[in-house]
BAPA-607304 format. One record per atom (N, C-alpha, C): residue number from 1; residue in one letter; atom name; x, y, z. Coordinates in pm, whole numbers. Atoms other than C-alpha are relative to their C-alpha. Layout:
@num:NUM; residu:A; atome:CA; u:X; v:Y; w:Z
...
***
This chain:
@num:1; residu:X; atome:N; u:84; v:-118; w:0
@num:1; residu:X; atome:CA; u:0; v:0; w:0
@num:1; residu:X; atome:C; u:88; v:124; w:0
@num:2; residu:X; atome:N; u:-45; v:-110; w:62
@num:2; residu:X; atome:CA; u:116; v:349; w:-119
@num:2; residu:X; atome:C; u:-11; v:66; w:122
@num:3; residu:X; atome:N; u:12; v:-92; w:-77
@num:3; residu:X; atome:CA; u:169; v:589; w:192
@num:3; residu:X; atome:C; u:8; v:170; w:-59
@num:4; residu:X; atome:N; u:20; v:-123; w:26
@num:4; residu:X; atome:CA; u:92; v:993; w:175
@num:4; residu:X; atome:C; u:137; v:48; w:-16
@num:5; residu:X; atome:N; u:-114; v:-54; w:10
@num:5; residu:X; atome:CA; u:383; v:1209; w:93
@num:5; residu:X; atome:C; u:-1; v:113; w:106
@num:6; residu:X; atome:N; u:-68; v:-51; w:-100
@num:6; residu:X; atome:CA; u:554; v:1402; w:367
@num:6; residu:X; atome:C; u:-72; v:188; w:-17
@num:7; residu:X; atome:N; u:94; v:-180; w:47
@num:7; residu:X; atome:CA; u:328; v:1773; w:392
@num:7; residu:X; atome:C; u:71; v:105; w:66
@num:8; residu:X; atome:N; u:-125; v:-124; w:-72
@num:8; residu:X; atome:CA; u:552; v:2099; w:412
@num:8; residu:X; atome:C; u:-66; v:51; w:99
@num:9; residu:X; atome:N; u:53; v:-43; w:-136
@num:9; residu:X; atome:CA; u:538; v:2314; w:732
@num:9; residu:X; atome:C; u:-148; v:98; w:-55
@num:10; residu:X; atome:N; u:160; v:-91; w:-13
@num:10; residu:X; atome:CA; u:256; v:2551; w:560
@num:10; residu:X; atome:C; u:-69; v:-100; w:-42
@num:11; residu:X; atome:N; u:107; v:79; w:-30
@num:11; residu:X; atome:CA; u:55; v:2296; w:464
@num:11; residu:X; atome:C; u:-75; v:-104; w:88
@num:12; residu:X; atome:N; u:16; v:71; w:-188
@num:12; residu:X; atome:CA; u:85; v:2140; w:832
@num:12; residu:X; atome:C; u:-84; v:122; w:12
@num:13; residu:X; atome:N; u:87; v:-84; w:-42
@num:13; residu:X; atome:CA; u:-11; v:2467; w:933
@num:13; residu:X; atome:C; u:-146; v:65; w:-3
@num:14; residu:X; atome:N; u:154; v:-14; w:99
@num:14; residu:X; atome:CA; u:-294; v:2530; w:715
@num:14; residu:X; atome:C; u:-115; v:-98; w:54
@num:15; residu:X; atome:N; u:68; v:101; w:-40
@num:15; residu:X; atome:CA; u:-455; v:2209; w:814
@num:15; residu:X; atome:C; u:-5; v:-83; w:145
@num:16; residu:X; atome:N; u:0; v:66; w:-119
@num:16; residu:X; atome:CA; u:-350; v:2173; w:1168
@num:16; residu:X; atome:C; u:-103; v:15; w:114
@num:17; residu:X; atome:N; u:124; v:1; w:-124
@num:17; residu:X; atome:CA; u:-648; v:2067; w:1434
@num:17; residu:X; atome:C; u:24; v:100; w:84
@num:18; residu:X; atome:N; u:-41; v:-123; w:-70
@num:18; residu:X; atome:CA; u:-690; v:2325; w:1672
@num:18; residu:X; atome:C; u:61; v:-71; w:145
@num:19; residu:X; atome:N; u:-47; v:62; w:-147
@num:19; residu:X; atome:CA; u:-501; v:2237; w:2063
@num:19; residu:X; atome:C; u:137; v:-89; w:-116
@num:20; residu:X; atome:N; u:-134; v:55; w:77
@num:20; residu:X; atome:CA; u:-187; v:2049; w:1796
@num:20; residu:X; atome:C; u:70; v:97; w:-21
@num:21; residu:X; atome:N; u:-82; v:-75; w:37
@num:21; residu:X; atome:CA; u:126; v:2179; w:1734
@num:21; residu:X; atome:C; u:102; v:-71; w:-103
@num:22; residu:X; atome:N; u:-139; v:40; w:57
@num:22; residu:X; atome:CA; u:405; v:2104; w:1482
@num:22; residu:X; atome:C; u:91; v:-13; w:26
@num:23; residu:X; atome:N; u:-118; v:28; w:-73
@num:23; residu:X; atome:CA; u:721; v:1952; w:1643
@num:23; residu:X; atome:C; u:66; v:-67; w:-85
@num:24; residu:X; atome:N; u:-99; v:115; w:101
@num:24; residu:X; atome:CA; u:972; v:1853; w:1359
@num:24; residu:X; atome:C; u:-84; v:-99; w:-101
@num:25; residu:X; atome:N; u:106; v:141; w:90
@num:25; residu:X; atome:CA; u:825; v:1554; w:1206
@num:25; residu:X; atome:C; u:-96; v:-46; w:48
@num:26; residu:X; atome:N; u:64; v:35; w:-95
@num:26; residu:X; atome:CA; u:555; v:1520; w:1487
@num:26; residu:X; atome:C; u:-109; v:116; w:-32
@num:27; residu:X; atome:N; u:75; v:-87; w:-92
@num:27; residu:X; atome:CA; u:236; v:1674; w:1564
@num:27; residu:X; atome:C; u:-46; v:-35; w:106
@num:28; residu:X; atome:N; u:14; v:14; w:-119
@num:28; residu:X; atome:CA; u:188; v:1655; w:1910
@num:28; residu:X; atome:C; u:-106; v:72; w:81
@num:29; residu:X; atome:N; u:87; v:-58; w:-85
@num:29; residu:X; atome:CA; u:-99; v:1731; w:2194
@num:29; residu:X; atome:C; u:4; v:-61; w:99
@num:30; residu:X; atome:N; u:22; v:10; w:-154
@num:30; residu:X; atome:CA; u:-188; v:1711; w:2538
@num:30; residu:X; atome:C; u:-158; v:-9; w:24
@num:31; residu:X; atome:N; u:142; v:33; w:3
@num:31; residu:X; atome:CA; u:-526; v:1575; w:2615
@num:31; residu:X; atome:C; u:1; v:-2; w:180
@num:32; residu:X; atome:N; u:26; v:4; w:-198
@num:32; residu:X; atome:CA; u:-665; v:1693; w:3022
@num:32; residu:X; atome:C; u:-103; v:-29; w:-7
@num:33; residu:X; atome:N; u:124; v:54; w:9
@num:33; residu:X; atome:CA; u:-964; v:1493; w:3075
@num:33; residu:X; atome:C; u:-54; v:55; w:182
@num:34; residu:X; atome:N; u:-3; v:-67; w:-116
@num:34; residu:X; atome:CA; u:-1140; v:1522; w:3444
@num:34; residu:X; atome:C; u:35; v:-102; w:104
@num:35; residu:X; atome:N; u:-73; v:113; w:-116
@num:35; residu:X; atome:CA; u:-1012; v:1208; w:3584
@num:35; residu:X; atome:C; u:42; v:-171; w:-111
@num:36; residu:X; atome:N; u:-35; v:124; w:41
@num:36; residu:X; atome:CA; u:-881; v:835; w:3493
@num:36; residu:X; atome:C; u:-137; v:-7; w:-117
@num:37; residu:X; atome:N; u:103; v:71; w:69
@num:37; residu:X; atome:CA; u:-1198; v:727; w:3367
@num:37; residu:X; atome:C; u:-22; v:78; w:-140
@num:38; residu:X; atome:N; u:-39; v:-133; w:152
@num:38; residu:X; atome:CA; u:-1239; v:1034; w:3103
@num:38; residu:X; atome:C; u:125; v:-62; w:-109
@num:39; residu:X; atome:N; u:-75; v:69; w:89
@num:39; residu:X; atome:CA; u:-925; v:953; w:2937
@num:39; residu:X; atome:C; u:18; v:-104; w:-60
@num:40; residu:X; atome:N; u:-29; v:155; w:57
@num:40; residu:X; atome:CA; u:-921; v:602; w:2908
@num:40; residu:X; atome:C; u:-131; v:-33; w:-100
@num:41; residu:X; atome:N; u:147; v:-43; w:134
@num:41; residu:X; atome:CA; u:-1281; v:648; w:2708
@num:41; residu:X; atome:C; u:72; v:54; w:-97
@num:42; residu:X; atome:N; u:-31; v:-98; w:86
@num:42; residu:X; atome:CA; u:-1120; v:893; w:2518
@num:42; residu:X; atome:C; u:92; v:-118; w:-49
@num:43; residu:X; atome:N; u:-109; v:80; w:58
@num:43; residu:X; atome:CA; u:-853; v:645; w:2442
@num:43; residu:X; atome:C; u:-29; v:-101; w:-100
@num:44; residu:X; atome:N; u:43; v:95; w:35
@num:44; residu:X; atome:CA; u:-1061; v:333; w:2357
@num:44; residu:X; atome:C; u:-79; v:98; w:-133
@num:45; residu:X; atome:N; u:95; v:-29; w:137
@num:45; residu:X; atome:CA; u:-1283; v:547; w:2137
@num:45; residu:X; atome:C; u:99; v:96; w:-121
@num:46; residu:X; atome:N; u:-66; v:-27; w:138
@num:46; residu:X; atome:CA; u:-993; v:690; w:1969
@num:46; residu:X; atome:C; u:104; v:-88; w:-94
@num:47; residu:X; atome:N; u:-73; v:131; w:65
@num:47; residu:X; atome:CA; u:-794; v:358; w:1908
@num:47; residu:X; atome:C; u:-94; v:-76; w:-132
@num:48; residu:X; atome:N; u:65; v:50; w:52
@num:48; residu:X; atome:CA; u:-1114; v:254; w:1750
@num:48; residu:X; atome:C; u:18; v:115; w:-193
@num:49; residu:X; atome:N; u:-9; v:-98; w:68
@num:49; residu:X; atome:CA; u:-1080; v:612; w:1528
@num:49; residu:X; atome:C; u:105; v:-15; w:-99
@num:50; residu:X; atome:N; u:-131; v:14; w:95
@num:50; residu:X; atome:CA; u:-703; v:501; w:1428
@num:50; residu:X; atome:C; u:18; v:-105; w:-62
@num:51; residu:X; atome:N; u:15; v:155; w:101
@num:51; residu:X; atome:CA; u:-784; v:150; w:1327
@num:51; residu:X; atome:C; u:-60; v:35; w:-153
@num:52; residu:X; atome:N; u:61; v:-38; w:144
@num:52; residu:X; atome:CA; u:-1032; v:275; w:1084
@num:52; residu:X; atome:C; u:59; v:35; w:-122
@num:53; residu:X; atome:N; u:-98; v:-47; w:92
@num:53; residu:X; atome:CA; u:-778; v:478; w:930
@num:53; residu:X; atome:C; u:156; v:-63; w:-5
@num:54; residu:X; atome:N; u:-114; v:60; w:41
@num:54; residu:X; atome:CA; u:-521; v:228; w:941
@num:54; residu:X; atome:C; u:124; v:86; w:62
@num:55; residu:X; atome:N; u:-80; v:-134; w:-33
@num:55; residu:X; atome:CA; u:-319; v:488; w:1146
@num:55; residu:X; atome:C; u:32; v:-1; w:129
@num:56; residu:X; atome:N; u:35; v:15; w:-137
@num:56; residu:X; atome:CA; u:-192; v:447; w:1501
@num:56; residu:X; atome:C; u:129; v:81; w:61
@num:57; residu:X; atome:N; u:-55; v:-92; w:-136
@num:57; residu:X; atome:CA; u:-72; v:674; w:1783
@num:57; residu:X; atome:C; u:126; v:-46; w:46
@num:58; residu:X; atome:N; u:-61; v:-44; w:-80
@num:58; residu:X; atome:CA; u:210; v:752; w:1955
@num:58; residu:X; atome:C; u:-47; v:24; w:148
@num:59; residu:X; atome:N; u:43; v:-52; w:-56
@num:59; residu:X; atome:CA; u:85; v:813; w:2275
@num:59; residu:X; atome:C; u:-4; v:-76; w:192
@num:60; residu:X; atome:N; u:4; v:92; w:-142
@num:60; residu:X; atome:CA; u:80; v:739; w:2686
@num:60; residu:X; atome:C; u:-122; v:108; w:84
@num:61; residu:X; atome:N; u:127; v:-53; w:-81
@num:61; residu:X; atome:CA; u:-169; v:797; w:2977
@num:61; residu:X; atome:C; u:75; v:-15; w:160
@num:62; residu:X; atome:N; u:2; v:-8; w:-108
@num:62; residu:X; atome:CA; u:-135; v:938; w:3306
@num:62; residu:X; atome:C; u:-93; v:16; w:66
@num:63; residu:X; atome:N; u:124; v:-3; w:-70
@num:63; residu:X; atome:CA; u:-404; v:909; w:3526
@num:63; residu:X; atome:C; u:-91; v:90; w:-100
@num:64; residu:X; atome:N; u:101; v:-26; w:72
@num:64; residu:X; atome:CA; u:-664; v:1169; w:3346
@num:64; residu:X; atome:C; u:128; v:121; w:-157
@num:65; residu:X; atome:N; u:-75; v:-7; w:132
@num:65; residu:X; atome:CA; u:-346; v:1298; w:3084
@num:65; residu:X; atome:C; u:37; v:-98; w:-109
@num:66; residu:X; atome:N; u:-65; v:104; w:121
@num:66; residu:X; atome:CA; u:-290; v:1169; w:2707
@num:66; residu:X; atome:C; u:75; v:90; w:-19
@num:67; residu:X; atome:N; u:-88; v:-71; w:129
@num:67; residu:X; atome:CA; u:32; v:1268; w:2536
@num:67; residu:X; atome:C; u:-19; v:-73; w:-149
@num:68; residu:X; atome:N; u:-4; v:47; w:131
@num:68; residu:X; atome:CA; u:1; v:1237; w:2174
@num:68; residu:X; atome:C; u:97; v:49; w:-120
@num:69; residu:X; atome:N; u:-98; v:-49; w:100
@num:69; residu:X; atome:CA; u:257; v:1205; w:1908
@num:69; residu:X; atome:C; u:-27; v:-69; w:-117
@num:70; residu:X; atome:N; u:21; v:24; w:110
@num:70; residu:X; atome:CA; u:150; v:1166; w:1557
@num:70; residu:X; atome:C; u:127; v:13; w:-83
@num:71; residu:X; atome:N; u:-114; v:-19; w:137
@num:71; residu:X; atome:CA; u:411; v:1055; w:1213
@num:71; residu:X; atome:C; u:-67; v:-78; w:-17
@num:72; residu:X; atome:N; u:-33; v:63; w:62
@num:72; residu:X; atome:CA; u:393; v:883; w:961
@num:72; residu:X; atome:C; u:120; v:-64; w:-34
@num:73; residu:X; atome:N; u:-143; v:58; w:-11
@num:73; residu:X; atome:CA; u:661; v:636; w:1036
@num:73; residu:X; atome:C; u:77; v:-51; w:-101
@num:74; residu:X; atome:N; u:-66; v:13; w:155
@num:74; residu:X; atome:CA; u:708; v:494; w:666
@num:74; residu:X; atome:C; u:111; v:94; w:-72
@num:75; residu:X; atome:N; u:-94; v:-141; w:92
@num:75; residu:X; atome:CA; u:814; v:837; w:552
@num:75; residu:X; atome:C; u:47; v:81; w:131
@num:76; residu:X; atome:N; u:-44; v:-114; w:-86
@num:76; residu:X; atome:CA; u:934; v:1004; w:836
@num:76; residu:X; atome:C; u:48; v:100; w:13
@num:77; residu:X; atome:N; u:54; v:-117; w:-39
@num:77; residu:X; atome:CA; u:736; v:1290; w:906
@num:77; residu:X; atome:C; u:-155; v:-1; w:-6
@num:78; residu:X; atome:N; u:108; v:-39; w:13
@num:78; residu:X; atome:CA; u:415; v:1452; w:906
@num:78; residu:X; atome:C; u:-82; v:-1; w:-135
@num:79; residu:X; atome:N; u:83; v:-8; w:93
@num:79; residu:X; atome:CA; u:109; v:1343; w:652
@num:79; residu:X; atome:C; u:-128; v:37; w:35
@num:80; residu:X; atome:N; u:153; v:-21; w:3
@num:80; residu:X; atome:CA; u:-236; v:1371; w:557
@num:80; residu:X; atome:C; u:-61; v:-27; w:81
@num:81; residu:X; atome:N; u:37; v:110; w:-90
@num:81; residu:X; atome:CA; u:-257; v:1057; w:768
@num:81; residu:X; atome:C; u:-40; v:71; w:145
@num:82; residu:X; atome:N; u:-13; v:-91; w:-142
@num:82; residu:X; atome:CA; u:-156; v:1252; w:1086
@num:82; residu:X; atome:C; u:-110; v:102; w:9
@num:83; residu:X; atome:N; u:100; v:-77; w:-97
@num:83; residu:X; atome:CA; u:-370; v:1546; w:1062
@num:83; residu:X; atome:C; u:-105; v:-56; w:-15
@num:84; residu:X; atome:N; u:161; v:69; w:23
@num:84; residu:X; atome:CA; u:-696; v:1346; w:960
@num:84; residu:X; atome:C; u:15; v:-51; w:138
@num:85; residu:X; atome:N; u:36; v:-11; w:-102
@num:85; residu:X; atome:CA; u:-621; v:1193; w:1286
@num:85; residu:X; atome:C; u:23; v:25; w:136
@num:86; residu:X; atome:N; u:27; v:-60; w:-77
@num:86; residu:X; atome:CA; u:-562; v:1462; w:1458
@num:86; residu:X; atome:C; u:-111; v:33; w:27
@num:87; residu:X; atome:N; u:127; v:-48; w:24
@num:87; residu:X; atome:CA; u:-882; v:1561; w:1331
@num:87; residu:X; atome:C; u:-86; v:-124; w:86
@num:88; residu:X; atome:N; u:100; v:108; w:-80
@num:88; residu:X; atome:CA; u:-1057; v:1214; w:1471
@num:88; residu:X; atome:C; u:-32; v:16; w:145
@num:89; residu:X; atome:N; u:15; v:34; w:-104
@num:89; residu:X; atome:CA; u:-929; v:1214; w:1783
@num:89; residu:X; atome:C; u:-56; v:160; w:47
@num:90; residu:X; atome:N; u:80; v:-147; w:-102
@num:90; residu:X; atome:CA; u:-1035; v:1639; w:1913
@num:90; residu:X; atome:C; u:-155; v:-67; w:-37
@num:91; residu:X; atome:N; u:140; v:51; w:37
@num:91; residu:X; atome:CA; u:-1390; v:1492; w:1775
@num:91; residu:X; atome:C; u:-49; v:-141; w:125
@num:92; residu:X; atome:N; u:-8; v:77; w:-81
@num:92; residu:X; atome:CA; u:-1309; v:1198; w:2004
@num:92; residu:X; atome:C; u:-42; v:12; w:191
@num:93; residu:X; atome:N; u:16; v:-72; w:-94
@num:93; residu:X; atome:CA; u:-1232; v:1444; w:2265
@num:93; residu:X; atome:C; u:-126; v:70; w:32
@num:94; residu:X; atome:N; u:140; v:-98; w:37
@num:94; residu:X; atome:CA; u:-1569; v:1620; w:2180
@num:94; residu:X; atome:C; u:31; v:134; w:40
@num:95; residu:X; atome:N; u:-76; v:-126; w:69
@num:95; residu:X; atome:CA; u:-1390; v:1887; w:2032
@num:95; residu:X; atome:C; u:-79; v:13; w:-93
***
């Protein structure tokens, strides 16, 4: 299967979810839920989000914190892939 090609910094920017930032080859966020239980929902229903898209996270959990680090590890850096689900998971978040 054919992976996305590597998207320059303005067209990261252009298309980046809102609460993400651009870190190198990464886009990265911080997810504050209001306790354990919050996050780990958020988690399950966004694992379900990255399967779909064949696309999976970077990411760890501290009690009600996710860190998230999105690439496209094939090409390493930032694709389509990444912000679409960046885009899943703030929707996840009910963003």
């Amino acid at each position: 299967m054919s992976r996305p090609a590597v998207l320059s910094s303005d067209s990261i920017a252009a298309r980046l979810p809102p609460g993400w930032h651009h870190d190198g080859n990464w886009l990265r966020r911080t997810f504050t839920f209001g306790d354990f239980s919050e996050a780990f929902g958020f988690m399950a229903r966004a694992a379900l989000a990255a399967d779909r898209l064949d696309h999976h996270p970077n990411w760890s959990n501290v009690y009600a914190t996710v860190e998230v680090a999105l690439q496209t590890h094939d090409v390493g850096g930032v694709t389509s892939l990444d912000v679409d689900l960046a885009g899943e998971m703030n929707r996840c978040a009910g963003e």
